[in-house]
NULUM-207491 format. One record per residue: x, z, y of N, C-alpha, C in turn. Coordinates in steps of 0.02 Angstrom, whole numbers, plus 50000, padded with zeros to 5 digits. Atoms other than C-alpha are relative to their C-alpha. Layout:
N
XZYXZYXZY...
REM end
This chain:
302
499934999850072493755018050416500244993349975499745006350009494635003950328499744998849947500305006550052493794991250236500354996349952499685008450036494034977550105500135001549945499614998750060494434985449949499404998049942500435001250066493654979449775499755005849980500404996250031492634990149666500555003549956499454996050051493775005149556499695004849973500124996850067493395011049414500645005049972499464996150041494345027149340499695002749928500024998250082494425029749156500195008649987499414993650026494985048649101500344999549930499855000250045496035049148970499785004949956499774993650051495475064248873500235001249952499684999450068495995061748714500955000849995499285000049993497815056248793500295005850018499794993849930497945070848923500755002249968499474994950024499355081848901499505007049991500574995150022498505098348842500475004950055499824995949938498695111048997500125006749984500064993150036499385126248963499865005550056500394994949993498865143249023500264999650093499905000149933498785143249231500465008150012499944994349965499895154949321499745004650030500584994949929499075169849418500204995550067499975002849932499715162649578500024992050008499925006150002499455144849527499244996250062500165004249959498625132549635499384998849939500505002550001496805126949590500044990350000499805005950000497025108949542499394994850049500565004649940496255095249661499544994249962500185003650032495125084249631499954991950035499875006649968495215065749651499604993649961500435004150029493945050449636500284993750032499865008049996494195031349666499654999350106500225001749947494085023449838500184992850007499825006349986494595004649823500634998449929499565006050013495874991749752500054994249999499845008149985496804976849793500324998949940499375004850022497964965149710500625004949963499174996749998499534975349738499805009350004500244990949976498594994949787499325001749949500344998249991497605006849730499835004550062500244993249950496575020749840499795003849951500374996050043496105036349783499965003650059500164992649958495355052449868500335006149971499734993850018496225068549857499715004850031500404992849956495145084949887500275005449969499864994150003495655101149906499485004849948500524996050028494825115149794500045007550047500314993249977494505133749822500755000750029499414997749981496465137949843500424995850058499695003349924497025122149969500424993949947499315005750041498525110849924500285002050085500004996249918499365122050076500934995050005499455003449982501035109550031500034993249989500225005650022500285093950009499834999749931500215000150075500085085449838500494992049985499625004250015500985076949714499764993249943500315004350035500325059449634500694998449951499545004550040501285051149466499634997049964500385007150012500955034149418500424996649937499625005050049501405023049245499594995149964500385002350005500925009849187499694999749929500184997450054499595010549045500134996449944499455002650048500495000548935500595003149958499454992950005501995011448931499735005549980500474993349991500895026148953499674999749894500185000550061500035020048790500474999449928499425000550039501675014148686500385007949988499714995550027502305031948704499535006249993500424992050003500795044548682499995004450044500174994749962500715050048835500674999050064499524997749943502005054748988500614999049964499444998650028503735051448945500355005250012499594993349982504925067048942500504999250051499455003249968506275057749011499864998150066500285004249928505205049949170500214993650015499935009449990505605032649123499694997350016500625003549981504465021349205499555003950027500514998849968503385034249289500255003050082499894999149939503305033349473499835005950040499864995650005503215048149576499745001450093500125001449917502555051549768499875008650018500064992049965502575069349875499554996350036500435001149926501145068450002500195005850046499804991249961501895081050120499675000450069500065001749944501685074550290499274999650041500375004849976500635064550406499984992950013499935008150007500175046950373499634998650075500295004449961499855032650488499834993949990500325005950037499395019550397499315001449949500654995750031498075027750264499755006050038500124993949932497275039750397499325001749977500604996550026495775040950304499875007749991500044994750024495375059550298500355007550059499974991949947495645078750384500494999950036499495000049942497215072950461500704998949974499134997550036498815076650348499925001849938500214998350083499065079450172500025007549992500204992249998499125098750195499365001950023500464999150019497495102550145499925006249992500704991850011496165118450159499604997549952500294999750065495055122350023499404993050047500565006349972493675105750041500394996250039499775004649948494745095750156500354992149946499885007650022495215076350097500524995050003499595005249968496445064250120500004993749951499995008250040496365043950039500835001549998499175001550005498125039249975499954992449976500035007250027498415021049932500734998549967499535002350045499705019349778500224991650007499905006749997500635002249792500094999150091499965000749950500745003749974500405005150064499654993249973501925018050025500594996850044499315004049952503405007850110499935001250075499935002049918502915007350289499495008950003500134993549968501925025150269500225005650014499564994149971502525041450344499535006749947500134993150028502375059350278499834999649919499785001850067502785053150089500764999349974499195001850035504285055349978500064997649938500285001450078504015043549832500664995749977499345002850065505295036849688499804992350008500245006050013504295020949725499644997350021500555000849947503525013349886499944991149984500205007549993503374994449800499214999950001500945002250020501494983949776500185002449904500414999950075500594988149595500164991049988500155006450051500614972849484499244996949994500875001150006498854962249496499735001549943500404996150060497544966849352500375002349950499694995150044498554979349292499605005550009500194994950017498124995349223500515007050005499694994849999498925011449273499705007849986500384993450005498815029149227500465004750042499724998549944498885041849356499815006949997500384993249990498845060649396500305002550054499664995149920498945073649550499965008149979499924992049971499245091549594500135000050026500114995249934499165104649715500915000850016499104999249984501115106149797499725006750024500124993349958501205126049848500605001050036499335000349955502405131449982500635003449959499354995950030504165136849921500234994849914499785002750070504075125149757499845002949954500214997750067503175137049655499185001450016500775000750016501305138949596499754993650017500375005249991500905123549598499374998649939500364998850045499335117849515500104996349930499795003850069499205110949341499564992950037500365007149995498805091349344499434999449993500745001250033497155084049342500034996649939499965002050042496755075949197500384992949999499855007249996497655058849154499224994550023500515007449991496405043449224500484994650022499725005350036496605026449189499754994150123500055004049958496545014649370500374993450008499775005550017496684995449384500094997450074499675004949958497454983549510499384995049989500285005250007496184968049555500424995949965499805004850010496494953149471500224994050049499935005049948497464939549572499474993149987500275006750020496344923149604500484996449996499725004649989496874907749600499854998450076500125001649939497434901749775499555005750029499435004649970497934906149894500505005150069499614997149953498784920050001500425005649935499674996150022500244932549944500105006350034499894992649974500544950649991500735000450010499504998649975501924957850083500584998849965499174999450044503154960549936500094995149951500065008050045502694943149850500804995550051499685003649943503534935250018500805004750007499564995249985504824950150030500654997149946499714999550083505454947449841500254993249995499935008650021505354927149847500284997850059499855003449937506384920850010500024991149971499975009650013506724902849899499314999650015500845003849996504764899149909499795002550071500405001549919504624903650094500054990850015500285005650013503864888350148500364999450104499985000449953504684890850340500705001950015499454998149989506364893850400499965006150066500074994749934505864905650558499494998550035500744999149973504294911250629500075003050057500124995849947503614918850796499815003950004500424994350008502954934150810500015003050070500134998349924502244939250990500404993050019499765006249979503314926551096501044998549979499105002050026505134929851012499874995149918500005003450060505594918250871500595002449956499654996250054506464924050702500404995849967499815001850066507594917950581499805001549938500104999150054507284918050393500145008049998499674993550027508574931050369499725007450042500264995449950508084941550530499275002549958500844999750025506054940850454500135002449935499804995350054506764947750289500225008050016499614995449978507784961750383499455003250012500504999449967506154965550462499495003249937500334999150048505114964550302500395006249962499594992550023506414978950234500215004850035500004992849961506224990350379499485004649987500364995949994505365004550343499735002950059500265000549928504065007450478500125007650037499714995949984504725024250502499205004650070500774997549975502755029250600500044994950075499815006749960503355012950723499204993049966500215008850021501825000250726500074995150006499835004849987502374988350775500504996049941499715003850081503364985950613499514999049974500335002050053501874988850526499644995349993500095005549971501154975850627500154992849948499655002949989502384964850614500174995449915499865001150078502684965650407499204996149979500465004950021500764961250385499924991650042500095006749953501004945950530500434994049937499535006350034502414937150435499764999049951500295002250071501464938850264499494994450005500715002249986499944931450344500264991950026499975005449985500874917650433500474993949959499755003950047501934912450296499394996049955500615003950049500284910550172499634995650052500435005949943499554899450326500384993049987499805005750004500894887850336500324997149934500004998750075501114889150133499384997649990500435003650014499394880650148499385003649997500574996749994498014894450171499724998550033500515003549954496324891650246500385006150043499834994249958496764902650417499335002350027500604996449958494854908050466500015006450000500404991650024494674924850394500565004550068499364998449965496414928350490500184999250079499695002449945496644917450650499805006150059499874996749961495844930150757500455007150016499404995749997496844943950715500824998450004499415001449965498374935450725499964998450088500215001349924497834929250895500195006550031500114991849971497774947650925500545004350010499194996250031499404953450848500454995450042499375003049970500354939850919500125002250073500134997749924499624945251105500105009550004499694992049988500104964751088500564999849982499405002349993501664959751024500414998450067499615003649950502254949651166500684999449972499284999350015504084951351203500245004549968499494995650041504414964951108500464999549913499535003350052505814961850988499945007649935500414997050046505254969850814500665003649956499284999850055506734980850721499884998849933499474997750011507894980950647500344996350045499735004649953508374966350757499945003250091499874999249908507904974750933499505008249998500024992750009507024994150973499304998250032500485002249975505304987051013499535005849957500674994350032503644999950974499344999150017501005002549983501785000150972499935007549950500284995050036500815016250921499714997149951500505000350059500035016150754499254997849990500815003649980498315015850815500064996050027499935006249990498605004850915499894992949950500115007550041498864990150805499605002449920500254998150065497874996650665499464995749970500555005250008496264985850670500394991649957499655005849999497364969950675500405000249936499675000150047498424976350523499815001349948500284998850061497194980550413499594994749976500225005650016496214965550434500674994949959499315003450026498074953750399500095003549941499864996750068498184966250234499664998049974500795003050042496654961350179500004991849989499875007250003497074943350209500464998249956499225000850026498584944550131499915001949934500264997150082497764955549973499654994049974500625005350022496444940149953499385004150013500874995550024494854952050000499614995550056500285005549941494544940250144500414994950019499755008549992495004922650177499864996549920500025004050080495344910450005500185004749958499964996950062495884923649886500764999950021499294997650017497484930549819500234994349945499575007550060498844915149733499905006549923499514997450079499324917349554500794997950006499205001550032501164914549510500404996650068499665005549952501514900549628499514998250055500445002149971501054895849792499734993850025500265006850009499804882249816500064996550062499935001949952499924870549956499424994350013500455006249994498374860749981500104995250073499835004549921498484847550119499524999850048500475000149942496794850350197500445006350046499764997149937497804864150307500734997250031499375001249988499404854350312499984997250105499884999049940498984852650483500045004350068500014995049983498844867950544500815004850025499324995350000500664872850507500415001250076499475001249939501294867250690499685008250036500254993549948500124882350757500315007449986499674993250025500934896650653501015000350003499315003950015502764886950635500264995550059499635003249935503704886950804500584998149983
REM end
């Protein structure tokens, strides 16, 4: 089960909702869904099946409550609201009965803000959430063929942690900002990267390949190291990651693989490092560089 997530609170909107109109006979039984975490950049939520299933997965949409609030509700247009199929099978959120095709009672976690590197999702929008932000969010039942699906659950309100101050960044902080990498090319297992290569990398979709997914939380983790993070919470899992790694060259640059499980331990801890839920915390704005680790950098920075 994966750890590390802050405390989440969901609001319902009732007053906002959209008012539901009359269910189809062959409509889908809407699911129901409660809080399971948030970082920085993600939420989690739980998605349960009711009496009828979700026999084609289920569909989450996300905006933020700002927007959400400025226009009374859902825009018509779908400006600003994000948009995710759960169809598949994940390997990164694995929490739950197996696959998002769901029997009546069966479960699956989803983690909004973190869809990029997961499988069996088709979303308008696999970036990180915004830190202590506020989003509003709803699901339904997908039925096979594209029709009966269920009506939405109600609008609820879910927040993003607040970033601390100092001192690590998340995947798409480092992804988004190449001027403020603090390294020109890193190692990962025993090959060494270029900048540009470790970007290429950071914009591969992990396609159900761990070794990307690996690979995307390693460089986040070892950039905020030599960017001046304490490395305790971290060093043994890199230790770990760098040694299942080895030689294998990480695509887009070379056709290197690692099962999912496999590196899963190792990549959820480095997420967590990288969110702030363990080690010094998550930066604000800019990253800090204190000098008590400035010596450290030679160990991460071949």
């Amino acid at each position: 089960m994966k750890l590390g997530f802050g405390k989440l609170a969901i609001t319902t909107l009732i007053g906002l909702s959209l008012a539901a109109g009359p269910a189809l006979a062959d409509a889908l039984d809407t699911p129901i869904v409660s809080p399971a975490g948030a970082k920085p950049s993600t939420v989690r939520l739980t998605v349960q099946a009711t009496d009828t299933g979700a026999p084609a997965g289920f569909t989450a949409e996300w905006i933020k409550k700002t927007q959400y609030d400025a226009l009374g509700g859902w825009p018509t247009d779908g400006a600003g609201v994000s948009t995710a199929n759960f169809v598949g099978t994940p390997v990164w959120t694995t929490e739950g009965t197996g696959d998002y095709t769901l029997n009546a009672g069966e479960w699956m976690d989803i983690e909004l803000g973190q869809l990029f590197d997961e499988t069996g999702v088709q979303a308008t929008d696999s970036n990180e959430m915004q830190p202590g932000t506020e989003y509003v969010v709803r699901v339904r039942a997908r039925a096979a063929g594209g029709s009966g699906a269920s009506e939405p659950t109600a609008d609820f309100v879910v927040s993003t942690l607040t970033a601390a101050e100092n001192c690590t960044f998340t995947i798409g902080y480092w992804k988004t900002h190449p001027g403020a990498w603090p390294a020109a090319s890193l190692t990962l297992g025993t090959v060494n990267y270029t900048a540009a290569e470790l970007l290429s990398i950071l914009n591969e979709p992990s396609g159900g390949n761990g070794l990307i997914i690996l690979a995307h939380q390693l460089i986040a983790a070892k950039l905020n190291i030599i960017n001046g993070a304490n490395p305790a919470a971290a060093a043994a899992a890199i230790a770990s990651a760098d040694a299942q790694i080895g030689g294998l060259v990480v695509p887009p640059i070379g056709a290197g693989f690692l099962s999912p499980a496999s590196v899963s331990t190792d990549a959820h801890t480095l997420d967590d490092f990288n969110n702030g839920i363990i080690g010094p915390g998550h930066c604000a704005e800019t990253p800090a560089r204190p000098t008590t680790w400035g010596s450290l950098k030679s160990t991460y920075h071949k």
